[in-house]
C-alpha positions, 0 to 999 in steps of 0.5 A: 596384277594377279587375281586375288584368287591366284595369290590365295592359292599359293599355298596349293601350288607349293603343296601346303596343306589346304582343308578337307584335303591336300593337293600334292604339289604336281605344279611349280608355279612359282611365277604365277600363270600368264595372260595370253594376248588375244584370247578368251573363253572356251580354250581348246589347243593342243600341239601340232604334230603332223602339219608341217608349217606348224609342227611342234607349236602350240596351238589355240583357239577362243572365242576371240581366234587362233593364237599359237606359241613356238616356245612352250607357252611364254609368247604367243603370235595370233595366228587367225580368225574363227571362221563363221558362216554369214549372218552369224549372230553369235558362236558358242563352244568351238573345237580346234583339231588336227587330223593325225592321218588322212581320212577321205580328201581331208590329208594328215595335218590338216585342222578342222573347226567346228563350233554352235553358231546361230542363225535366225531362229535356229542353231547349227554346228558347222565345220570347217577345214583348213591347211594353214589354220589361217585360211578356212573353207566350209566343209560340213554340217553335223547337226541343227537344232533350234534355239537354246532348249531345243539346240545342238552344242558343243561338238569334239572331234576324234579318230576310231581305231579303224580310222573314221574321224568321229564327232560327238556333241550336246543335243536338245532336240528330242522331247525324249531328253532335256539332253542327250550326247550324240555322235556321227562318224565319217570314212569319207572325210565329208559325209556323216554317217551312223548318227545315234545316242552315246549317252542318255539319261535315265530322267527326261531332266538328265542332260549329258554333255561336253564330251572330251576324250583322251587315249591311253596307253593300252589303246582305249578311249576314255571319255569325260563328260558332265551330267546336268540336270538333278546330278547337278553337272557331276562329271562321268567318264567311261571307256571304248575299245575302238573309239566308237563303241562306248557301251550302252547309251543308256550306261550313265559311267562312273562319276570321277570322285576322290576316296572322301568323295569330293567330285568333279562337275561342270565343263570337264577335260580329260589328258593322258600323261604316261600312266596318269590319266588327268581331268579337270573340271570347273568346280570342285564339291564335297561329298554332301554337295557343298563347295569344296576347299580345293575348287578350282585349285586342283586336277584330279589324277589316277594312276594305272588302270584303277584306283583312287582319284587324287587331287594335284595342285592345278597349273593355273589355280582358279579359286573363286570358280563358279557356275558361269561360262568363264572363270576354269570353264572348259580348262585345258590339259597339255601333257609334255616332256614325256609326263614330266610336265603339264600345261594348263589354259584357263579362264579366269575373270581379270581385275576389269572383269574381261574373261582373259585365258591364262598359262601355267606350266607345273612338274607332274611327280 
């Protein structure tokens, strides 16, 4: 049985008009999304273009493991475990990521897991490799903090352009900052090298985080993240060259807003799809900071190099999202068929309140 919230947002999916504004209608979602067996919060897939034994199957990761689909999201086989350091209490905010070329002893194809564990007192992030996405081994630690207010969360991989794997994450371990987002690269494929700040607030109550990142088709970076703190989780975004550089540290980006200016916060993603550049975030506010109408219900898209953000109704519409670790947190974009279509895999809370992820595909026009 669908969520109640899913049946009230039919009129976006099919482009009728909401209040404040109205979504475009980007999704055909006339079937509604689609539980995905196996999984659960914290969503990070993508698909698979250089591994050989999985190549062109859609890959992701929760909480709950590994699942992949051959078939464009209408099934899905468990693939395998999250791996996790002994004596673990608990896992926060894992990413899943292919190599798309080698760097060190780390070949082309090869998938890489990183996510917050805690162990005693104390948090890490802690990466591991693995050939088959199946079986993994220890390969390194980025980061180690304390526990929650003194911690270190939520690391994302990418490539620079001069082919460093780079990893960024959330850190709270400066008395400087409640947080910053910090980066590291590595040109051997082991060692982590060129550790400093990417973004840092202004006021000791800033708390950058949750950093995502996405190519576009003139070869920049760009990079979403979320200000917490007194910006109330407001997501920016900002640009680089290579893929390291990203400006001054202390440069807060520009918030992602609509020409009314209601704006994204909590938990963004950020997707390139042809000329498009695609984000969503958990909530949606107006410009006076109430909800918006269209929470949950859409992502926002801008077009060539500048311009407006415009809301486009959402593949999976979350319309009852709130502040909590669940429902539309960390939702995933997926551009396909050349930006023709775009997948989407969110969490949503079901009947039962279990945090289940769910797929939904829609037509990008």
């Amino acid at each position: 049985m669908w969520p109640a919230s899913w049946l009230r947002a039919a009129a976006v999916a099919f482009g009728l008009p909401v209040a404040a504004t109205a979504a475009t209608p980007s999704a055909d979602t006339a079937n509604g999304p689609s539980v995905i067996p196996g999984a659960t919060l914290y969503p990070r897939a993508f698909v698979v273009r250089h591994n050989a034994r999985l190549k062109g199957q859609l890959l992701l990761a929760t909480l709950a493991g590994i699942v992949a689909s051959s078939d464009e999201g209408r099934s899905w086989t468990p693939v395998g475990a999250i791996p996790a350091p002994p004596g673990t209490t608990e896992r926060c905010c894992g990413v899943l990521y292919e190599l798309p070329h080698r760097v060190g002893d780390l070949a082309a194809g090869s998938f890489l897991y990183a996510a917050t564990y805690h162990l005693g007192p104390r948090t890490t992030i802690r990466v591991y490799r693995s050939e088959d996405g199946v079986h993994w081994r220890p390969h390194s630690e980025v980061a180690a903090g304390g526990p929650i207010g003194t911690g270190v969360w939520e690391p994302q991989f990418d490539v620079a352009r001069d082919g460093a794997l780079v990893v960024f994450w959330s850190d709270e371990t400066d008395p400087c900052c409640s947080q910053r987002l910090r980066r590291a690269r590595s040109y051997d494929g082991l060692d982590w090298r060129d550790v400093g700040d990417l973004v840092r607030g202004h006021r000791q109550a800033d708390r950058p985080g949750m950093a995502t990142t996405a190519r576009l088709a003139d070869g920049r970076t760009a990079m979403t993240y979320e200000i917490c703190g007194p910006d109330r989780c407001a997501v920016h975004i900002r640009y680089s060259r290579d893929g390291w550089d990203y400006g001054d540290p202390g440069d807060p980006g520009a918030r992602i807003q609509t020409a009314p200016g209601e704006y994204l916060a909590h938990a963004p993603t950020v997707a390139v799809s042809g000329d498009r550049l695609l984000v969503v975030g958990q909530m949606v506010y107006q410009a006076d900071g109430s909800i918006s109408p269209l929470n949950g219900r859409v992502v926002l898209e801008r077009r060539g190099t500048g311009g407006a953000w415009r809301p486009i109704a959402a593949p999976v519409p979350v319309t009852d999202a709130y502040d909590n670790y669940c429902p539309n947190y960390a939702s995933m974009l997926i551009p396909r068929d050349d930006g023709r279509t775009l997948m989407m895999i969110a969490s949503a809370y079901d009947a039962q309140h279990r945090c289940r992820a769910y797929f939904g595909k829609g037509v990008l026009r």
